[in-house]
SEVEX-499309 format. One record per residue (C-alpha): x, y, z; residue in three letters; residue number from 0. Coordinates in steps of 0.2 Angstrom, whole numbers, plus 5000, padded with zeros to 4 digits. Example, Ala and Ser with C-alpha at 12.3 -4.5 7.8 and 13.67 -1.06 7.14 Angstrom:
ATOM    x    y    z rest  nr
ATOM 5062 4978 5039  ALA   0
ATOM 5068 4995 5036  SER   1
end
This chain:
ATOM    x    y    z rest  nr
ATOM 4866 4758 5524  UNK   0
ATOM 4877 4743 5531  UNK   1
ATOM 4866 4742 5548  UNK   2
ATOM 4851 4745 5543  UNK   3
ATOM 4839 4733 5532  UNK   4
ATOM 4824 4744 5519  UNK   5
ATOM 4807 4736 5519  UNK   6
ATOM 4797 4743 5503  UNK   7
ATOM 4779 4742 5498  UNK   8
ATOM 4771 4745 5485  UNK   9
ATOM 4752 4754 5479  UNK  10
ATOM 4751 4757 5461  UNK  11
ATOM 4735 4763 5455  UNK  12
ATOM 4731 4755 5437  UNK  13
ATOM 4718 4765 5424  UNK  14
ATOM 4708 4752 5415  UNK  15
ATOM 4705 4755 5399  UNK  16
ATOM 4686 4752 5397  UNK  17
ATOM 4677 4764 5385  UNK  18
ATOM 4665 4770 5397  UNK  19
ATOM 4670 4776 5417  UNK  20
ATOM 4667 4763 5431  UNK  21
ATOM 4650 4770 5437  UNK  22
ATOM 4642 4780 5423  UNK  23
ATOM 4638 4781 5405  UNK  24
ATOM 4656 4796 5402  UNK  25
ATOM 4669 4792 5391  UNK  26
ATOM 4684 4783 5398  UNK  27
ATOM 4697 4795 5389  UNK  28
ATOM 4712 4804 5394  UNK  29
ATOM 4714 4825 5390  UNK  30
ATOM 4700 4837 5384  UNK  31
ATOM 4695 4852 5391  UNK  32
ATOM 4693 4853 5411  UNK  33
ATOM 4677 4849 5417  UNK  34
ATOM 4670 4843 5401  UNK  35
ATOM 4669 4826 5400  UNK  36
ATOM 4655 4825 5417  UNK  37
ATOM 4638 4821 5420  UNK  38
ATOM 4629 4820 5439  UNK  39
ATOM 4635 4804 5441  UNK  40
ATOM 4653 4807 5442  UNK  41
ATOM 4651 4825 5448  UNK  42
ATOM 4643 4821 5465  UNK  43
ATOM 4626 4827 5462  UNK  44
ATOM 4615 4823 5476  UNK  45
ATOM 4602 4806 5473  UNK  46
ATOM 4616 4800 5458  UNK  47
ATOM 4615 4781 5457  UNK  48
ATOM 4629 4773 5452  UNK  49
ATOM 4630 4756 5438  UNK  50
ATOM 4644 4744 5440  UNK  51
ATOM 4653 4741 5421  UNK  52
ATOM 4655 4724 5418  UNK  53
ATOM 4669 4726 5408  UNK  54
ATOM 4680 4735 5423  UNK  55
ATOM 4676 4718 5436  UNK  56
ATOM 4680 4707 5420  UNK  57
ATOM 4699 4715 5418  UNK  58
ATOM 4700 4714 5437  UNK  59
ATOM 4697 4696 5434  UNK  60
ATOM 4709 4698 5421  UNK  61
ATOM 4721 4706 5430  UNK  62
ATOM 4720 4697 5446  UNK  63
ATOM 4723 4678 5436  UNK  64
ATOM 4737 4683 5429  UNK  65
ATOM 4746 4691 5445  UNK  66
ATOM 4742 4674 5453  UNK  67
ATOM 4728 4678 5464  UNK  68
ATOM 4712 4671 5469  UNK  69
ATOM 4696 4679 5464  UNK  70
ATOM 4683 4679 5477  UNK  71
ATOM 4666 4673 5474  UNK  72
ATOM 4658 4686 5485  UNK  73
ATOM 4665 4705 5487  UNK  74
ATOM 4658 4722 5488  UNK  75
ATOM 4659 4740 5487  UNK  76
ATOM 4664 4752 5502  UNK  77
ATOM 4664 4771 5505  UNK  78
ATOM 4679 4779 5508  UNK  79
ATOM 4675 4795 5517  UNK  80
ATOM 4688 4810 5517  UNK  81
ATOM 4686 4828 5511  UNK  82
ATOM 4698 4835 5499  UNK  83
ATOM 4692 4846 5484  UNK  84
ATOM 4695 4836 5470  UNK  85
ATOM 4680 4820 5479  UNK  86
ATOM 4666 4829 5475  UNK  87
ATOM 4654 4816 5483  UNK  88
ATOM 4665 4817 5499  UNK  89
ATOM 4668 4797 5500  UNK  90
ATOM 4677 4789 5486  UNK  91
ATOM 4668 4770 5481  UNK  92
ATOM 4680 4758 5483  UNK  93
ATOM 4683 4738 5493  UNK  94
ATOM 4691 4736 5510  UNK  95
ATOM 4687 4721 5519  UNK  96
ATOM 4681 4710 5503  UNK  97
ATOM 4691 4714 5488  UNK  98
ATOM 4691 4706 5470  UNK  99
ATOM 4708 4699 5470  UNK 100
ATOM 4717 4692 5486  UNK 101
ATOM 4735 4682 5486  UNK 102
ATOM 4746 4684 5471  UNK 103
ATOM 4763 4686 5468  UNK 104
ATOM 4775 4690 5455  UNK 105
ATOM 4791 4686 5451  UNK 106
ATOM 4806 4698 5449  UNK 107
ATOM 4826 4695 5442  UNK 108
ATOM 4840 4705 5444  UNK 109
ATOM 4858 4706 5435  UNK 110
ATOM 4869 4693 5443  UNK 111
ATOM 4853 4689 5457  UNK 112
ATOM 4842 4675 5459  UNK 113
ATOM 4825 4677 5456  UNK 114
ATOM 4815 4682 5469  UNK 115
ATOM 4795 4681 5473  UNK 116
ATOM 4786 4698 5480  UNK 117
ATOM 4768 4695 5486  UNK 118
ATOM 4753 4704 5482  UNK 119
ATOM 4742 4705 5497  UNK 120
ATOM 4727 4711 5486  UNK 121
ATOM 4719 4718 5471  UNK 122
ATOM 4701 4729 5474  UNK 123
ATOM 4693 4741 5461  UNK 124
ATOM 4688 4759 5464  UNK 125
ATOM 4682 4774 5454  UNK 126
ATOM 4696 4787 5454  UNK 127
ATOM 4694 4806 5459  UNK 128
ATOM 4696 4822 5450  UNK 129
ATOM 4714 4830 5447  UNK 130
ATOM 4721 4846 5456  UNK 131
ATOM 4729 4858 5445  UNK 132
ATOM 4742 4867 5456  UNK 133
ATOM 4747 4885 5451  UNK 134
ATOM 4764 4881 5456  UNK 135
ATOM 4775 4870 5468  UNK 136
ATOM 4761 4857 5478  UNK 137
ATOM 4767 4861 5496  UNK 138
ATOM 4766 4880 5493  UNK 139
ATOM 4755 4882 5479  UNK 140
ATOM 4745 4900 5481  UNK 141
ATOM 4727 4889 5475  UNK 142
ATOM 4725 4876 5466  UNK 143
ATOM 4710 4872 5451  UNK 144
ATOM 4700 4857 5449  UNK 145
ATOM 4699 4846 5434  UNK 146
ATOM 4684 4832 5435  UNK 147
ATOM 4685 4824 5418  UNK 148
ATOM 4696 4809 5428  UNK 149
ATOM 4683 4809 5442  UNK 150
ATOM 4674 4789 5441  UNK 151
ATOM 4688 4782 5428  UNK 152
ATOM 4690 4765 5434  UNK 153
ATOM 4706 4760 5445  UNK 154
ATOM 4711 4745 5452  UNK 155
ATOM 4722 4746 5466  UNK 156
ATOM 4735 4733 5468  UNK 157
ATOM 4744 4732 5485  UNK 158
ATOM 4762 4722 5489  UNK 159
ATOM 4769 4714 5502  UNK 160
ATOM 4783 4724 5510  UNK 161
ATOM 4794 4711 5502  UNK 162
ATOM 4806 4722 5493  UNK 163
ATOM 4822 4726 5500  UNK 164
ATOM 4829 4740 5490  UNK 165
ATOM 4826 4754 5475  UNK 166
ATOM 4830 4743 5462  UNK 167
ATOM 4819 4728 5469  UNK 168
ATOM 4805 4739 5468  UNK 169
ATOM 4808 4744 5451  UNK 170
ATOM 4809 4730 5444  UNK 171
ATOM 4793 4726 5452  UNK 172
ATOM 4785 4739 5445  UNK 173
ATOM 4789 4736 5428  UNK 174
ATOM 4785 4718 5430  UNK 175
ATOM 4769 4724 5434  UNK 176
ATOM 4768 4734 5419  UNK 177
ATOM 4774 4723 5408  UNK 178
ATOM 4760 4711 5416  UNK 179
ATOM 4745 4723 5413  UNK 180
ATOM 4751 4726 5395  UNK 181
ATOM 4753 4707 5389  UNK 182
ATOM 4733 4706 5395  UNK 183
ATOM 4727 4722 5389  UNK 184
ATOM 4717 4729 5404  UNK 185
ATOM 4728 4745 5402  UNK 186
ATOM 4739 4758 5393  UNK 187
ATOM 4749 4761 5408  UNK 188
ATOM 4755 4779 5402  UNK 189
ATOM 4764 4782 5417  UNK 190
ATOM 4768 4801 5409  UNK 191
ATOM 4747 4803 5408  UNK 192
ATOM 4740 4797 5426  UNK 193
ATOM 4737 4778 5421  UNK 194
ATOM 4749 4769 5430  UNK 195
ATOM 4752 4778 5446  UNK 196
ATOM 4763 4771 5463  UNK 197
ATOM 4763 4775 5481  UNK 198
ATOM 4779 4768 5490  UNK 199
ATOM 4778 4765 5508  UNK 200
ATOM 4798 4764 5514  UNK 201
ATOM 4802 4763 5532  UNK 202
ATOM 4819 4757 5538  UNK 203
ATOM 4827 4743 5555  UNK 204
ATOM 4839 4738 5561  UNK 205
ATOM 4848 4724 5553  UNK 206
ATOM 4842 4707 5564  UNK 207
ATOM 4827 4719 5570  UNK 208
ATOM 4809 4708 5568  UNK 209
ATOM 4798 4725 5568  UNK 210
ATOM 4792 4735 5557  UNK 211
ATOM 4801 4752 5558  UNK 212
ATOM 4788 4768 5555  UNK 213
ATOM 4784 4773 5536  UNK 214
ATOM 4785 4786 5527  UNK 215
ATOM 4773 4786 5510  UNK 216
ATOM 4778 4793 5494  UNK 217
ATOM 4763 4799 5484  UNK 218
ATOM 4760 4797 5466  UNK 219
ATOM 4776 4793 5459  UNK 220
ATOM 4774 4795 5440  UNK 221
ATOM 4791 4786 5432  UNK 222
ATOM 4802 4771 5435  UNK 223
ATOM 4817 4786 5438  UNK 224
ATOM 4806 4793 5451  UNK 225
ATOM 4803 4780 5461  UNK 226
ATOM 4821 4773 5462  UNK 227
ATOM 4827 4790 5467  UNK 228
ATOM 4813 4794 5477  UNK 229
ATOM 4815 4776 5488  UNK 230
ATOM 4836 4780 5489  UNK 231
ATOM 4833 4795 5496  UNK 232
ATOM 4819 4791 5508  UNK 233
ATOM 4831 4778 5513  UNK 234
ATOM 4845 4789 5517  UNK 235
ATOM 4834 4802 5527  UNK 236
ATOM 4826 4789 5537  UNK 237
ATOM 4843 4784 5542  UNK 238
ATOM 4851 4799 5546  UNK 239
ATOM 4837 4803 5557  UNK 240
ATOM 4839 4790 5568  UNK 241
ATOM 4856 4791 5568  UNK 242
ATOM 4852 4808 5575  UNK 243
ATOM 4842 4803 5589  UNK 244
ATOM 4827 4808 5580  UNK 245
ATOM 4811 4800 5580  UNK 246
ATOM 4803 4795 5563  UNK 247
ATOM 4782 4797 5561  UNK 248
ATOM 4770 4790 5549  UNK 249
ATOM 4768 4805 5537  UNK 250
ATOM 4764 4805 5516  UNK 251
ATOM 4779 4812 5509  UNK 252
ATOM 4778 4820 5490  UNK 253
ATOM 4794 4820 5480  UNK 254
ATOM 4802 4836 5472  UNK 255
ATOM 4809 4831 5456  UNK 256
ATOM 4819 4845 5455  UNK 257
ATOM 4828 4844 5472  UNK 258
ATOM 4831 4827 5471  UNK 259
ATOM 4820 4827 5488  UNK 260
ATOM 4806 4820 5498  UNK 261
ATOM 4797 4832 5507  UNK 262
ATOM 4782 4831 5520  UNK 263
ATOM 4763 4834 5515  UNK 264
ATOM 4751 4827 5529  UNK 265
ATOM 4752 4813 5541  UNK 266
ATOM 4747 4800 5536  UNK 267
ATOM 4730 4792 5540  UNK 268
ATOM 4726 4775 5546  UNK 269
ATOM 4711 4764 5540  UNK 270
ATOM 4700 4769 5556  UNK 271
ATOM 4702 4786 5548  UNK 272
ATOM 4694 4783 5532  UNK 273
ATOM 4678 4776 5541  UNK 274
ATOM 4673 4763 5529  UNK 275
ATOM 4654 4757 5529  UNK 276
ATOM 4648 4745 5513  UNK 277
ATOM 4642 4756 5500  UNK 278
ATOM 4621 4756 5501  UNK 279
ATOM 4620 4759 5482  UNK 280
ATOM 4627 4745 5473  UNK 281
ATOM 4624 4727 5478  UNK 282
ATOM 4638 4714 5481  UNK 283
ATOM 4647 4708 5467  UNK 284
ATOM 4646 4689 5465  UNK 285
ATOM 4658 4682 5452  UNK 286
ATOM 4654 4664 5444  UNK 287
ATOM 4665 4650 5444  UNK 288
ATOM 4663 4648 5427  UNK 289
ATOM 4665 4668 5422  UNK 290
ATOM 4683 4666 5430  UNK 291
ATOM 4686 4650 5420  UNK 292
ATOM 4681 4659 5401  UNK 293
ATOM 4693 4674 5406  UNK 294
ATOM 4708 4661 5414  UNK 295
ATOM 4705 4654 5394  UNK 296
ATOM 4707 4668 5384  UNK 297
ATOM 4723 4676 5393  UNK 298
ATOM 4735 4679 5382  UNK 299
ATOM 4756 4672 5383  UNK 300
ATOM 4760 4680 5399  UNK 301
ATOM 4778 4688 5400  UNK 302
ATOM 4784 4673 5412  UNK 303
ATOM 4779 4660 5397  UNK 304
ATOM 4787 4673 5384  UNK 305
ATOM 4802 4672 5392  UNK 306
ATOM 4804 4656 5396  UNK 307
ATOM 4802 4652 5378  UNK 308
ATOM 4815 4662 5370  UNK 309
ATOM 4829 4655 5385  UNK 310
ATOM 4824 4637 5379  UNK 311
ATOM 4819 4642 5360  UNK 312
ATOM 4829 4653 5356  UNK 313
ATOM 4845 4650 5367  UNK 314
ATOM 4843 4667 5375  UNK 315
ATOM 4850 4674 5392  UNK 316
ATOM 4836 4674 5406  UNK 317
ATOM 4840 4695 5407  UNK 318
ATOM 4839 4697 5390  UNK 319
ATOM 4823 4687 5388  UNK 320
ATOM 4816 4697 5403  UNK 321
ATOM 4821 4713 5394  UNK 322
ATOM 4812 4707 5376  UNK 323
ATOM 4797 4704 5386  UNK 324
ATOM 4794 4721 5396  UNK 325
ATOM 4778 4724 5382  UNK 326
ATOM 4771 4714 5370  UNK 327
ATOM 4774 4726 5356  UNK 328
ATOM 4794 4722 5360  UNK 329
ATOM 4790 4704 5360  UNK 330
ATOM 4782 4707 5343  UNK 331
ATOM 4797 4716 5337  UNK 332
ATOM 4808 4703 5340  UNK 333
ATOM 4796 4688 5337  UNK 334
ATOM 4797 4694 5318  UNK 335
ATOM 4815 4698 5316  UNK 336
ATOM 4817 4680 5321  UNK 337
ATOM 4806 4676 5309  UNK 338
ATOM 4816 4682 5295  UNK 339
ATOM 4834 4681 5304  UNK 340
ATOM 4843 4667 5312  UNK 341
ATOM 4854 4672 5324  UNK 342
ATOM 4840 4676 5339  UNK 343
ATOM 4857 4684 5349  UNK 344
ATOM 4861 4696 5339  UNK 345
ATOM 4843 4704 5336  UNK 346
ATOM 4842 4704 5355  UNK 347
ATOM 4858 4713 5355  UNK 348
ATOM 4853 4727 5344  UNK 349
ATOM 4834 4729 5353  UNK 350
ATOM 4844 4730 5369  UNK 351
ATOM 4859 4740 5363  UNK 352
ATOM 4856 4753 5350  UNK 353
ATOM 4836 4752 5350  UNK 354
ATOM 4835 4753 5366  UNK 355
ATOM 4846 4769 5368  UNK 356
ATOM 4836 4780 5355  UNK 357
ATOM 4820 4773 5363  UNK 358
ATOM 4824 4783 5379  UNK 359
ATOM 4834 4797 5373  UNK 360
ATOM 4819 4802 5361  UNK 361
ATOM 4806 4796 5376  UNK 362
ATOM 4797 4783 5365  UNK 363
ATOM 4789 4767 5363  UNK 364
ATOM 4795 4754 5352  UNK 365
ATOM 4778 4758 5341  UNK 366
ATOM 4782 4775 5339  UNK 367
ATOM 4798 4769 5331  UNK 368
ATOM 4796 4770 5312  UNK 369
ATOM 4808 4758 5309  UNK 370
ATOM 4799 4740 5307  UNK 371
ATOM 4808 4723 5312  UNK 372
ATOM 4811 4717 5293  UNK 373
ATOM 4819 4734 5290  UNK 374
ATOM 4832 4729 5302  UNK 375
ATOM 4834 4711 5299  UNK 376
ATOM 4836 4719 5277  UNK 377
ATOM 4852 4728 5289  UNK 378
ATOM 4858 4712 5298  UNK 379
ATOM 4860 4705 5280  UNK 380
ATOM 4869 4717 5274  UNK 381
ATOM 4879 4718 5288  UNK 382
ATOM 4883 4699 5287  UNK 383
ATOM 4888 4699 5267  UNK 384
ATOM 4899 4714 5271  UNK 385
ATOM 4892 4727 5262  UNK 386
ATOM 4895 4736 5278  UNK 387
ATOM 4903 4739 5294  UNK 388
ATOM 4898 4736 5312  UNK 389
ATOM 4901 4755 5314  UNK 390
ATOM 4891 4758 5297  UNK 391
ATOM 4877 4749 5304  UNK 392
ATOM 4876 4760 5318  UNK 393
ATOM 4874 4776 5307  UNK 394
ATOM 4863 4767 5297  UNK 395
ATOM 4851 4761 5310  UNK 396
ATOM 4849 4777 5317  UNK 397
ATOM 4844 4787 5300  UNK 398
ATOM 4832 4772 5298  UNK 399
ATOM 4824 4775 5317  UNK 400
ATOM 4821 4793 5313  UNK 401
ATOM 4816 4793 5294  UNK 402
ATOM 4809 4775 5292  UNK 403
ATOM 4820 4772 5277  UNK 404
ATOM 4829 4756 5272  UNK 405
ATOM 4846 4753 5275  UNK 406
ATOM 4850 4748 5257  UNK 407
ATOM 4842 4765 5250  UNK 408
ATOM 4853 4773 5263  UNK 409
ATOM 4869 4764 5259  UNK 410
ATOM 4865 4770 5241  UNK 411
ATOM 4860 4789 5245  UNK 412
ATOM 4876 4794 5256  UNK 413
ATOM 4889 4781 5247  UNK 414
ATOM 4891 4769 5261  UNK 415
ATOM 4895 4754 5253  UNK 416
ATOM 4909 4743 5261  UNK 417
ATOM 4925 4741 5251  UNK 418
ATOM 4924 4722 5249  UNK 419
ATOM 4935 4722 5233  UNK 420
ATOM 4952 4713 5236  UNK 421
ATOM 4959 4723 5219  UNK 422
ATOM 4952 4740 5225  UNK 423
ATOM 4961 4740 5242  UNK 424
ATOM 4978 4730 5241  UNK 425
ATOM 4986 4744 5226  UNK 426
ATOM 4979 4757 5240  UNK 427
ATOM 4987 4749 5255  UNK 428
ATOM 5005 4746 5246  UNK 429
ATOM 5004 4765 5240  UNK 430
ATOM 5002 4769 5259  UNK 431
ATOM 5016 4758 5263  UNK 432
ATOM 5028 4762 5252  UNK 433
ATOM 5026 4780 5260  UNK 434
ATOM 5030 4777 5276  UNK 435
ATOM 5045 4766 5277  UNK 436
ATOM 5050 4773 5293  UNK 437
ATOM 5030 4766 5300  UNK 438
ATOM 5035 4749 5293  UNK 439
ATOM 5052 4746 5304  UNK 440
ATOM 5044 4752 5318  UNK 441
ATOM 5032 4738 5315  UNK 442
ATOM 5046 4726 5311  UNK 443
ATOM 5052 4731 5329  UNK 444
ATOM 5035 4725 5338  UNK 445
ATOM 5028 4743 5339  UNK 446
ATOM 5009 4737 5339  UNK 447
ATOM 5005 4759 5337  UNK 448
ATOM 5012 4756 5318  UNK 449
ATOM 4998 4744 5311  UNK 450
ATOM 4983 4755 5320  UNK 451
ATOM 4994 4767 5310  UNK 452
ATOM 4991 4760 5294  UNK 453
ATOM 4974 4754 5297  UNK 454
ATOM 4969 4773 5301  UNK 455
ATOM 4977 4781 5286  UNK 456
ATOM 4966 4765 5277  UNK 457
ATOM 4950 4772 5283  UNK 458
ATOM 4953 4791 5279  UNK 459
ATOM 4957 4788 5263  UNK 460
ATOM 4941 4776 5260  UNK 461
ATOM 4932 4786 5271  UNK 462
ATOM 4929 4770 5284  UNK 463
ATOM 4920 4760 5269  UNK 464
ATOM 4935 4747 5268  UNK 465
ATOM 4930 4732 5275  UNK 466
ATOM 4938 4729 5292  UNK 467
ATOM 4943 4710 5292  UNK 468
ATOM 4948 4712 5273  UNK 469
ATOM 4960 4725 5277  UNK 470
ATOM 4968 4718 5292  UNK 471
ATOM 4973 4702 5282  UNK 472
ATOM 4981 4712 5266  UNK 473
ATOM 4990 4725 5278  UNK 474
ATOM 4997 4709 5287  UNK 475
ATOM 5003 4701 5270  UNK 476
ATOM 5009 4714 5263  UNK 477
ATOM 5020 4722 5280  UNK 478
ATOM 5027 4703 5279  UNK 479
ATOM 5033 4705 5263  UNK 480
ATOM 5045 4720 5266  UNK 481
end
């Protein structure tokens, strides 16, 4: 959209994975029957006191150090009052004017773009609400059931700047994010299960405009593909609208996956609405100095640091380093190829090319791969002695995804052994020659079709298990002989 500029924010709500939930004794778990995993607390009984967990501020703390920000020394718990049926309490216990974390930032990087800095106005924890099971489309769903298993899992919600520009900023940021809260451990961030969860706020101006224009928000966003599309149409409705002559208002929009839409849910309230008072039954939160130094000690290599160190290690591109570094278990993965493989580019060109591709087109994680980093640096090897081909090794590296095999017990199971053998091939390739003498003038005659003639009828008859490079160079001799 050429005159108009997009301004994006971002609210992703983050599951920490602590064992218990933020204000009771219930298990912190995800699934179960409805309903079943409760107790007064988390249920809204009348008199119910809740109990801080330690260990839900202490990956806030976490959390917050490693996005950058400061972590107040004095903060506190507020009730967030609205009805909706899955808030059995009626007020949801949450921070708004004294949060746990305040001023971060993260940096994102796009192909062919600088990097660019997106700041994090603040980081505050709440207890989550229960989940509405709709019997059928959310905007015209006949009734809806309620689940309360979720209800009082520990959230913290961390809020952006509306520094993006664009759909593909704000996915970048997001997995940025992701890959953030994986290298410390506060969370699983299934996004396909509730645990990582993002609101967008997108509103659109005019190009040199200083304003604001009015937002839409996009609720609950559950996949990196959904938020992209969700932003770039939003965009493009916003747009049209007030190309129109129409008036855009502040409203939560939900999008239809199936439509490729968003569409309108509610207006969308302001802070005034929520009337916020301190929570009376839990005391403000003061956080040591010297608690914030032990967790600062114990992060872990945070995706920023593991990427710088395999561009100046390893020799790596900055976006393929960024890539490597999306999770830890990735990291790992490659960490011990290079281990036991030295040639760092070309690992990073299989995890990003071919390991990459069967990761999404099967929808898994790199640890629900069975095939383990030495099994394919075993494969490089053999790749690199010529015992086969590059487009072996790609049949090979998928049976080994799948089945968890070696590549050398496959090669040996379905006869896939490069021809290597100077002796084996040159009698084949003057037979196929001396067969087609018409071929062999046109190649005298600069037709480049008659070697990729030659080569093919090579390959049928070895059934692709010639070696390439050795072919090339006895086909060239022996045409120059003639």
């Amino acid at each position: 959209m050429p005159d108009f500029e997009t301004v994006i924010g971002l609210e992703v709500h983050v599951e920490l994975k602590t064992r218990s939930k933020i204000f009771c004794s219930c298990a912190n778990s995800f699934g179960g029957e409805p309903n079943t995993n409760v107790c007064p607390v988390c249920s809204g009984f009348p008199g119910m006191l809740p109990v801080l967990n330690q260990q839900a501020v202490e990956y806030a703390i976490m959390t917050g150090l490693a996005l950058n920000c400061e972590i107040a020394e004095f903060s506190k718990f507020d009730r967030k009052n609205y009805f909706y049926p899955d808030l059995p309490k009626a007020y949801q216990i949450s921070q708004y004017d004294l949060p746990i974390c305040l001023s971060g930032y993260l940096d994102i990087e796009l192909p062919g773009q600088a990097r660019k800095r997106i700041g994090i106005t603040r980081a505050h924890m709440e207890e989550d609400a229960g989940k509405l099971v709709h019997q059928g489309d959310i905007t015209s769903t006949p009734f809806s059931l309620v689940d309360l298993n979720r209800s009082g899992v520990p959230l913290l919600e961390i809020v952006s700047e509306p520094d993006m520009r664009s759909a593909q900023e704000a996915r970048a940021y997001l997995e940025k994010l992701r890959s953030i809260l994986l290298f410390v451990g506060v969370s699983d961030c299934k996004m396909q299960e509730g645990s990582l969860r993002c609101d967008a706020n997108v509103s659109v101006r005019p190009l040199g405009q200083a304003e604001f224009g009015t937002r839409a928000e996009i609720k609950n966003l559950n996949s990196f593909r959904a938020l992209e599309k969700a932003i770039e149409y939003e965009v493009r409705r916003q747009v049209e609208a007030i190309e129109d002559g129409e008036t855009i208002i502040q409203e939560t929009r939900t999008w239809d996956d199936d439509k490729q839409v968003t569409r309108s849910m509610r207006s969308k309230e302001d802070a005034h609405d929520y009337r916020y008072f301190p929570e009376p039954d839990l005391p403000p939160l003061r956080i040591a100095r010297e608690w914030v130094a032990r967790v600062k000690e114990s992060l872990p290599e945070l995706p920023d640091q593991a990427q710088q160190r395999l561009v100046e290690e390893y020799g790596l591109p900055s976006y393929d380093a960024g890539l490597i570094t999306l999770s830890p278990e990735y990291l790992a993965f490659f960490d011990q190829c290079r281990a036991g493989y030295d040639q760092p580019k070309v690992i990073a060109n299989w995890m990003m090319g071919e390991l990459n591709r069967l990761l999404n087109q099967n929808n898994m994680e790199i640890t629900q791969s069975r095939i383990k980093a030495h099994q394919l640096v075993q494969m490089l090897q053999l790749l690199d002695e010529g015992a086969i081909s590059g487009k072996m090794a790609k049949s090979i590296f998928e049976e080994m995804f799948f089945t968890g095999k070696d590549a050398a017990e496959i090669v040996k199971e379905k006869g896939l052994a490069q021809i290597s053998d100077q002796d084996a091939l040159k009698p084949m390739i003057e037979q196929i020659v001396k067969e087609n003498p018409k071929v062999v003038q046109d190649y005298k005659n600069g037709k480049e079709k008659a070697f990729g003639f030659f080569i093919g009828q090579i390959m049928r008859i070895t059934k692709g298990q010639a070696n390439p490079a050795l072919v090339n160079q006895l086909l060239k001799e022996i045409l120059n002989q003639q």
